[in-house]
PDB file as gemmi writes it, atoms N, CA and C in Angstrom:
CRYST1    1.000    1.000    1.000  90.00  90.00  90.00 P 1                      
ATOM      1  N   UNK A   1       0.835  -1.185   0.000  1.00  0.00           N  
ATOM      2  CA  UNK A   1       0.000   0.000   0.000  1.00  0.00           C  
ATOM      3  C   UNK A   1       0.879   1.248   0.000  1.00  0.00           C  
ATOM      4  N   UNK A   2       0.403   1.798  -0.907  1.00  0.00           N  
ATOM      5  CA  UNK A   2       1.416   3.391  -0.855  1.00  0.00           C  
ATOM      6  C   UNK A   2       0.766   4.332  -0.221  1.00  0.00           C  
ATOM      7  N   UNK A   3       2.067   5.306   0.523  1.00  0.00           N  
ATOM      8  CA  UNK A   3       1.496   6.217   1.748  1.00  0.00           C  
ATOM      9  C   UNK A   3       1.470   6.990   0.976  1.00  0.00           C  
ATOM     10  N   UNK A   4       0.295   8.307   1.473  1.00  0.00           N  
ATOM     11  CA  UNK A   4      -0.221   9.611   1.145  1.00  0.00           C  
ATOM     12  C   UNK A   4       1.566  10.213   1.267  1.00  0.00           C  
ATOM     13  N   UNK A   5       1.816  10.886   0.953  1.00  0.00           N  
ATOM     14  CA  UNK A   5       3.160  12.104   0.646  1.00  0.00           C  
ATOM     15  C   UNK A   5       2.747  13.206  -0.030  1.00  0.00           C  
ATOM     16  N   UNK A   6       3.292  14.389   0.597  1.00  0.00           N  
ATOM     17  CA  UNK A   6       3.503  15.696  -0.071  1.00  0.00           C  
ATOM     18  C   UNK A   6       4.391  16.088   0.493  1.00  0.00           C  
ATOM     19  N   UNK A   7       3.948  17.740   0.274  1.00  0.00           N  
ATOM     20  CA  UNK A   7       5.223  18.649   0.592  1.00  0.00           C  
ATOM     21  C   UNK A   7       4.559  20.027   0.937  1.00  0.00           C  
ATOM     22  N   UNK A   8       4.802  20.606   1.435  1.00  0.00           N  
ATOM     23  CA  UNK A   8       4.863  21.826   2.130  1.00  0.00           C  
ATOM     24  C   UNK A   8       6.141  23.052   2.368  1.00  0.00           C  
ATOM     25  N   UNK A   9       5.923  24.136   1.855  1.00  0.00           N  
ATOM     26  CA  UNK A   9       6.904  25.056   1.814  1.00  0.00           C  
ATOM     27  C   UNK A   9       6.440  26.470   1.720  1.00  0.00           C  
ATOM     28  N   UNK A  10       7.505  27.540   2.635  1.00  0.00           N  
ATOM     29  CA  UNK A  10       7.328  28.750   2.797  1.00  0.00           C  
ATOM     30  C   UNK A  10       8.277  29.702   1.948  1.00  0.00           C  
ATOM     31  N   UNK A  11       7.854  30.425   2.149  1.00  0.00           N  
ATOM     32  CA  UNK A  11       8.833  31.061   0.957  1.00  0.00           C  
ATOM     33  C   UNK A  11       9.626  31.389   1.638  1.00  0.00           C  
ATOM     34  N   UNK A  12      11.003  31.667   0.480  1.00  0.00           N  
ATOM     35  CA  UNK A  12      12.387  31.809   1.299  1.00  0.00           C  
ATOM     36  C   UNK A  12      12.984  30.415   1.784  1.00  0.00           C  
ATOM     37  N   UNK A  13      11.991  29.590   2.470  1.00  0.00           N  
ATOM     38  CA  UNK A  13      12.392  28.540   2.816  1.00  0.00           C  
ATOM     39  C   UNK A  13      12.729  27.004   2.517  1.00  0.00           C  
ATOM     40  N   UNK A  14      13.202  25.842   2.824  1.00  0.00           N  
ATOM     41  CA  UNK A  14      13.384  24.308   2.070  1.00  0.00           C  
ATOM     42  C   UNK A  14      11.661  23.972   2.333  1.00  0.00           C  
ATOM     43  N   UNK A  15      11.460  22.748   1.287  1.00  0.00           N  
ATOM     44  CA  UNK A  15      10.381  22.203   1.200  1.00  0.00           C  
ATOM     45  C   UNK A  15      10.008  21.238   2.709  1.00  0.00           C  
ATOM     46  N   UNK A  16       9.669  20.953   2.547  1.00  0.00           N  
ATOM     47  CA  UNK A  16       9.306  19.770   3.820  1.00  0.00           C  
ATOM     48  C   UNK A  16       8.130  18.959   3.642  1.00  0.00           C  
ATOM     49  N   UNK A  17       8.656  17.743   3.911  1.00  0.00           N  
ATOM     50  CA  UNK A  17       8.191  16.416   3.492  1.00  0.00           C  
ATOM     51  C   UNK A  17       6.610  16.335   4.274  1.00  0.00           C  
ATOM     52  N   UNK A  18       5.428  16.262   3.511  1.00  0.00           N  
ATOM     53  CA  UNK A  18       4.665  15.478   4.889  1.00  0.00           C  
ATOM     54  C   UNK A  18       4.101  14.151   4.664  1.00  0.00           C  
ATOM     55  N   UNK A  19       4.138  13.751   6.078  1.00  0.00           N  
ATOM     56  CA  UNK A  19       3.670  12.335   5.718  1.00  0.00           C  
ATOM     57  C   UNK A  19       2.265  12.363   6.774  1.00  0.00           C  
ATOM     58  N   UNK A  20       1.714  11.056   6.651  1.00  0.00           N  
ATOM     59  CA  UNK A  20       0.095  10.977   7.199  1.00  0.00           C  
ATOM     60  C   UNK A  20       0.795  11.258   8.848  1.00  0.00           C  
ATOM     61  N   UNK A  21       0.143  11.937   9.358  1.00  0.00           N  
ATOM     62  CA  UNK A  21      -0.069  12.548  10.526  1.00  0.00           C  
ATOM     63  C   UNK A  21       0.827  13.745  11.080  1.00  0.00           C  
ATOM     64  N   UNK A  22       1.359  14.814   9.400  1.00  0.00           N  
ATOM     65  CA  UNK A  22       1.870  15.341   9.874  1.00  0.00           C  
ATOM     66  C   UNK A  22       0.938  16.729  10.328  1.00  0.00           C  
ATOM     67  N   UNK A  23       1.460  17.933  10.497  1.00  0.00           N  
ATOM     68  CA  UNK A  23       1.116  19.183  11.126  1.00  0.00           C  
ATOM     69  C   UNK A  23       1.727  20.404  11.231  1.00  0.00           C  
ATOM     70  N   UNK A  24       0.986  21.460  10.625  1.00  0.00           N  
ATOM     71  CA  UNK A  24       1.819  22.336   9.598  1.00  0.00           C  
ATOM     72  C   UNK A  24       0.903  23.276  10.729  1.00  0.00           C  
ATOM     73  N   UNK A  25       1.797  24.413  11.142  1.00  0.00           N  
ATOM     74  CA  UNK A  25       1.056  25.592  11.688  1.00  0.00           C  
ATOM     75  C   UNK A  25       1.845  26.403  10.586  1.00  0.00           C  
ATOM     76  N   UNK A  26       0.632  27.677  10.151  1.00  0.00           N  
ATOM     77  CA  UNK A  26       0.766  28.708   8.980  1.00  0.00           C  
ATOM     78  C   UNK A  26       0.588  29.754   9.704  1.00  0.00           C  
ATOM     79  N   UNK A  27       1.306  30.748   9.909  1.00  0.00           N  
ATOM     80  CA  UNK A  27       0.784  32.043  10.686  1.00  0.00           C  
ATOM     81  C   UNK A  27      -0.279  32.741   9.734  1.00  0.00           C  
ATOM     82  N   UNK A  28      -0.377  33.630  10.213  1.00  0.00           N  
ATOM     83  CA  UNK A  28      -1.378  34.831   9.104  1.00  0.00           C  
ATOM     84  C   UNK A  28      -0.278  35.334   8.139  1.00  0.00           C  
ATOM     85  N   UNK A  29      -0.450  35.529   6.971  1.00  0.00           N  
ATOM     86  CA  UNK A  29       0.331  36.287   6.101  1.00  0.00           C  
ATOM     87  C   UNK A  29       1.880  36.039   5.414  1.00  0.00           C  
ATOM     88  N   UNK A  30       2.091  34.288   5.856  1.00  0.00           N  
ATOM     89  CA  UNK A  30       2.624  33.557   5.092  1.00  0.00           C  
ATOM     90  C   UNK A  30       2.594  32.918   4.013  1.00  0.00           C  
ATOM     91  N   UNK A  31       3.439  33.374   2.884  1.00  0.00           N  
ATOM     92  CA  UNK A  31       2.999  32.710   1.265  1.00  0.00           C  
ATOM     93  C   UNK A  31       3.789  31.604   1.510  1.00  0.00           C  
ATOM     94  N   UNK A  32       3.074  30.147   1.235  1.00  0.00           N  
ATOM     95  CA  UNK A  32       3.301  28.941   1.117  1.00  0.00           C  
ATOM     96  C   UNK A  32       2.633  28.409   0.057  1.00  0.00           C  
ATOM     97  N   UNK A  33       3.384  27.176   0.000  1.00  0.00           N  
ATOM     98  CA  UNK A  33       2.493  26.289  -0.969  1.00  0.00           C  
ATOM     99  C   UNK A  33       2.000  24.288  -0.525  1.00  0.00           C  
ATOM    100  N   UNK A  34       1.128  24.322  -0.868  1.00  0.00           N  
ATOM    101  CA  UNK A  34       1.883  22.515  -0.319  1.00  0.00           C  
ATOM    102  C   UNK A  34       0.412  21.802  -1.167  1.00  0.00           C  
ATOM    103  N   UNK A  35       1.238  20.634  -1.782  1.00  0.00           N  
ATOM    104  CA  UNK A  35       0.364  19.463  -2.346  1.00  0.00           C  
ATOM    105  C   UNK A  35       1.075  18.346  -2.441  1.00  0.00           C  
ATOM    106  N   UNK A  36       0.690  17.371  -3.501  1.00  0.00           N  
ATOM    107  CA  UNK A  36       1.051  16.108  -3.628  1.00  0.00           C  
ATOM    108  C   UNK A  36       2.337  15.713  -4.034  1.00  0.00           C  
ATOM    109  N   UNK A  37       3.265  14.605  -3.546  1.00  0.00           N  
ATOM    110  CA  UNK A  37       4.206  14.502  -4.230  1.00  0.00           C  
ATOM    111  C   UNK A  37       3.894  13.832  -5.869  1.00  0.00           C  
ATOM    112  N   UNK A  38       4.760  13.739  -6.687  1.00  0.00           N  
ATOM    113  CA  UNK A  38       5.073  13.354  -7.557  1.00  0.00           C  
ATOM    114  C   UNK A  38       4.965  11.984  -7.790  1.00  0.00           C  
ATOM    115  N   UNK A  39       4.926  11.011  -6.848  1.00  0.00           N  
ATOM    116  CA  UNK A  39       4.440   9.955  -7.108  1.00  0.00           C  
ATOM    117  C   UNK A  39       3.331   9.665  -5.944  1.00  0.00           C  
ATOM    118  N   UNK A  40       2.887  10.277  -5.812  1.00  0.00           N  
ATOM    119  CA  UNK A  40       1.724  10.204  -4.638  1.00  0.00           C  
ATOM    120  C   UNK A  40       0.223  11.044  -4.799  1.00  0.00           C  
ATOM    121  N   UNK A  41      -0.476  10.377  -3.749  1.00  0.00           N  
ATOM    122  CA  UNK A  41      -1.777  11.351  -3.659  1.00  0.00           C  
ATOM    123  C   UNK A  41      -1.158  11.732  -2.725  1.00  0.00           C  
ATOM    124  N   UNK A  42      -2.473  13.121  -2.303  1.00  0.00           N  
ATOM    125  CA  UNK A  42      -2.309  13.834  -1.349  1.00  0.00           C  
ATOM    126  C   UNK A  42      -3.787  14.202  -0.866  1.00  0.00           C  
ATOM    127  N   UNK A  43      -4.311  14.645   0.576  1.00  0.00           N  
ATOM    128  CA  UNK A  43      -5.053  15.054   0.762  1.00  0.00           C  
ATOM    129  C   UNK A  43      -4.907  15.525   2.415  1.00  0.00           C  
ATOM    130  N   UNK A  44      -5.691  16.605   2.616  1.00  0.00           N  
ATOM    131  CA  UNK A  44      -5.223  17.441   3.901  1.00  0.00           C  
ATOM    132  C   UNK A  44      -6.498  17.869   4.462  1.00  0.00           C  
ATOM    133  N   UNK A  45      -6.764  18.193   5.954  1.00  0.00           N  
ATOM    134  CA  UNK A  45      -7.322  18.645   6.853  1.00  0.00           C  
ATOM    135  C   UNK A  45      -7.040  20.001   6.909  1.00  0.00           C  
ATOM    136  N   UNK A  46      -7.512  21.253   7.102  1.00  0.00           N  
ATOM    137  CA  UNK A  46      -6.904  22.642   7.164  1.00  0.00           C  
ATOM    138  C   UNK A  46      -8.315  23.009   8.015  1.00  0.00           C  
ATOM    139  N   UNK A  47      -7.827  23.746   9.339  1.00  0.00           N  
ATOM    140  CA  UNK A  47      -8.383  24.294  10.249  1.00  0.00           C  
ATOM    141  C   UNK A  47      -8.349  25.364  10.519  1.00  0.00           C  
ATOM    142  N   UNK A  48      -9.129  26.429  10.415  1.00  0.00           N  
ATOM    143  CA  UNK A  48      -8.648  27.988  10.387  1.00  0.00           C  
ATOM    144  C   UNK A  48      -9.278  28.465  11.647  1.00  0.00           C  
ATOM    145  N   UNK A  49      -8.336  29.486  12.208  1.00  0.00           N  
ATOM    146  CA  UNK A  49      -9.199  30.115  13.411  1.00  0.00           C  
ATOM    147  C   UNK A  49      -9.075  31.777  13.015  1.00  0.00           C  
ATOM    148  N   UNK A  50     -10.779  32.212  13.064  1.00  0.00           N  
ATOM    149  CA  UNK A  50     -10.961  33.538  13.023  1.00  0.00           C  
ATOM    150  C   UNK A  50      -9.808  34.412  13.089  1.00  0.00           C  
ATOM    151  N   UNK A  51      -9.715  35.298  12.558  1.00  0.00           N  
ATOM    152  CA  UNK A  51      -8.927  36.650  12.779  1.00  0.00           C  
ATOM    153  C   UNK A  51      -9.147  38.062  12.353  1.00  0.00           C  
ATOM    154  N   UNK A  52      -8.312  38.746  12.836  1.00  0.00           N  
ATOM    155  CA  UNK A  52      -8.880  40.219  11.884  1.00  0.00           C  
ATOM    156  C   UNK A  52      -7.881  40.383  11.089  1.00  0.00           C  
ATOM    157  N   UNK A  53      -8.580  41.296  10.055  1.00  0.00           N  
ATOM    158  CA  UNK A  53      -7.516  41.482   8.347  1.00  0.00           C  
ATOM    159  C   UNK A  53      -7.126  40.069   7.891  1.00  0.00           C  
ATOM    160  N   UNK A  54      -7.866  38.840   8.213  1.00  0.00           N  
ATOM    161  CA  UNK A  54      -6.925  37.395   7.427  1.00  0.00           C  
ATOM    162  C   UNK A  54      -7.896  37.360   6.412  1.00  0.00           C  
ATOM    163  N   UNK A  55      -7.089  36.413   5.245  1.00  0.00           N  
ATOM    164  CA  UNK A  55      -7.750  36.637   4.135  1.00  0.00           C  
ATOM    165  C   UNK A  55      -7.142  35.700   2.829  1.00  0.00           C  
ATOM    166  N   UNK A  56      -7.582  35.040   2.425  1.00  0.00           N  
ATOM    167  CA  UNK A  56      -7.233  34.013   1.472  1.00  0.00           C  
ATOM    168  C   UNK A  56      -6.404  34.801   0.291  1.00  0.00           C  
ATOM    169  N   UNK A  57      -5.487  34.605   0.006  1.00  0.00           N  
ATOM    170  CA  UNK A  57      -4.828  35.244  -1.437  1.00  0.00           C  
ATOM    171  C   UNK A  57      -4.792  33.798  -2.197  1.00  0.00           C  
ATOM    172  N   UNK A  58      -5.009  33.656  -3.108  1.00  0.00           N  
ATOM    173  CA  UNK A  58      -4.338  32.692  -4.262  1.00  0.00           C  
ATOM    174  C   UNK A  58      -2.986  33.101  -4.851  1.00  0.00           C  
ATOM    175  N   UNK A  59      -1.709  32.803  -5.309  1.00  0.00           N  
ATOM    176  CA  UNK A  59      -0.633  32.721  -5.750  1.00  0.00           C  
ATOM    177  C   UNK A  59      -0.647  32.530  -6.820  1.00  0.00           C  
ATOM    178  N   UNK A  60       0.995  32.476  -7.470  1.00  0.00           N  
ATOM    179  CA  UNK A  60       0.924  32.102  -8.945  1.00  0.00           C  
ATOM    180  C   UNK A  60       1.004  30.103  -8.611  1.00  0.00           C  
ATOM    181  N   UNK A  61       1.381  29.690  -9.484  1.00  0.00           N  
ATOM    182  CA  UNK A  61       1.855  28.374  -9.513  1.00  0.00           C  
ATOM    183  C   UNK A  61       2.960  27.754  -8.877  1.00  0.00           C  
ATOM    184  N   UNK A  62       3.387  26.771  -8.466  1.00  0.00           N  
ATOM    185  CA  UNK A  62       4.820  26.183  -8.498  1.00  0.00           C  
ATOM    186  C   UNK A  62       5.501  26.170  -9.425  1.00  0.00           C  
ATOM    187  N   UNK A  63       6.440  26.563  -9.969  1.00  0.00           N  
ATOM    188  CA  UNK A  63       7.068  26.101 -11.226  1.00  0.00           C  
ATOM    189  C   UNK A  63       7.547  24.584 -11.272  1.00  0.00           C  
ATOM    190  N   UNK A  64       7.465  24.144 -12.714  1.00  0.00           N  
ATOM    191  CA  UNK A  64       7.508  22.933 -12.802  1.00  0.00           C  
ATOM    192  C   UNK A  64       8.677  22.673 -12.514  1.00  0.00           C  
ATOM    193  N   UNK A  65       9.775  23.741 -13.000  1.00  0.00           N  
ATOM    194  CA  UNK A  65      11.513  23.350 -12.610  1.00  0.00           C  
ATOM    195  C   UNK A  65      11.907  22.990 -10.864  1.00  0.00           C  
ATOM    196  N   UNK A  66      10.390  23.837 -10.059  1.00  0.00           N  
ATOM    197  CA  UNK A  66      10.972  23.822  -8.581  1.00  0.00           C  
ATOM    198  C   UNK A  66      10.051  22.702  -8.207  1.00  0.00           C  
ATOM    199  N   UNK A  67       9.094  22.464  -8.616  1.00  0.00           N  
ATOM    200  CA  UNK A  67       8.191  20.689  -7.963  1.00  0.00           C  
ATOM    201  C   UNK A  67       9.306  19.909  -8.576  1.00  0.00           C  
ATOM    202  N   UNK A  68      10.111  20.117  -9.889  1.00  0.00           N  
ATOM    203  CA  UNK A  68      10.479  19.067 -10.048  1.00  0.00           C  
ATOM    204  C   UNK A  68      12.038  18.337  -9.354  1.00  0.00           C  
ATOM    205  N   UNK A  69      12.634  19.199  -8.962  1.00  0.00           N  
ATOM    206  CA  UNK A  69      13.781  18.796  -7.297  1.00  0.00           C  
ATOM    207  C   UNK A  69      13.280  18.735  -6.343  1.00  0.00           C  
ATOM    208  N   UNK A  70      12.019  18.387  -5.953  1.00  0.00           N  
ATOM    209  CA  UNK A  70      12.055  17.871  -4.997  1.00  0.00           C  
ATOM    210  C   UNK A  70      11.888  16.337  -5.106  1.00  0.00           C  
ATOM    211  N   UNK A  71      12.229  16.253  -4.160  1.00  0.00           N  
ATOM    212  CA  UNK A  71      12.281  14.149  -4.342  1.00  0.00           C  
ATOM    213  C   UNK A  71      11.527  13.293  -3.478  1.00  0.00           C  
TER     214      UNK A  71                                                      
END                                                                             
């Protein structure tokens, strides 16, 4: 059986691996990205708690050159 895998990353920062039961705290007003690996599904839980001024932005894409080093 193959495990769920992705990845998760902040900007500026290295990617990071997740595996089933991991746990990602996002502050307010951090551009990140995170989905499936490359040979994997992916699927996630995301829990938001109220705030003032928070607010969903959408981004551009991953580039394919930067999903594609990660391993």
């Amino acid at each position: 059986m193959m495990l769920s895998r992705g990845w998760y990353q902040e900007e500026g920062n290295n990617a990071v691996e997740l595996l089933p039961g991991s746990v990602v705290y996002i502050p307010v007003g951090v551009k990140h990205w995170h989905g499936a690996a490359k040979d994997s599904w992916f699927s996630h839980l995301a829990l938001e708690i109220p705030g003032e001024d928070g607010s969903t932005t959408w981004c551009e894409s991953v580039s394919e050159e930067d999903y594609g080093k990660l391993k």
